[in-house]
C-alpha positions, -999 to 999 in steps of 0.1 A, spaced: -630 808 330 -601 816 352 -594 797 383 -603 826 410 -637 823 396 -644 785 394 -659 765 423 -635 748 442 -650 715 437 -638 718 402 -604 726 409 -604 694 430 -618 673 402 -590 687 376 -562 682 400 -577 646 406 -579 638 370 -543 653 365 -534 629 400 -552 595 381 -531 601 349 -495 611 366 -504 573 383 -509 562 355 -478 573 338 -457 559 372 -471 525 368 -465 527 333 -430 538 335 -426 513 368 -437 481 341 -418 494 314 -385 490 337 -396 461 353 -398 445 320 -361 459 309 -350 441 341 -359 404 332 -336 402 307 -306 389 318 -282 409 296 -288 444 294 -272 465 261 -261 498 260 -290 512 247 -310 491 272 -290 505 303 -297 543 289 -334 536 288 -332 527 319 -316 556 332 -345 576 313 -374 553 325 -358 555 361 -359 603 357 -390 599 337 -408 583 369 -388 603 393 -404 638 381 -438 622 378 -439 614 414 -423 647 423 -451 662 402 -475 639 422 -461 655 455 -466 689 442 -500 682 435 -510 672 461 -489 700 486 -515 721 459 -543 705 470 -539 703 510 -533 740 510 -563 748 488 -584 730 512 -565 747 542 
């Protein structure tokens, strides 16, 4: 069914199911570094995840943002 013809209320429930797992994925990515940062020597390797962890969590708030911007004007 395309989204033109589904009831809104749907729409809200996808993008709220899509909201609960990019949270997910940012607390995930948030523990994951926190973890990396209790050692008190960080490797090479350990400095690049890091750096990956740190982008990875970046685009999944951005992607949070979006979604909801999506949201407040599909209720507008």
């Amino acid at each position: 069914m395309s989204s033109l013809q589904r009831n809104p209320g749907d729409q809200y429930q996808d993008a709220d199911a899509e909201y609960q797992k990019l949270a997910e994925q940012h607390t995930q990515y948030e523990a994951e570094l926190h973890r990396l940062t209790l050692s008190p020597y960080l490797s090479a390797e350990d400095l690049l995840e890091e750096v990956r962890l740190k982008k990875l969590k970046l685009r999944v708030k951005d992607e949070m943002q979006q979604l909801l911007k999506r949201q407040r004007h599909a209720c507008a």
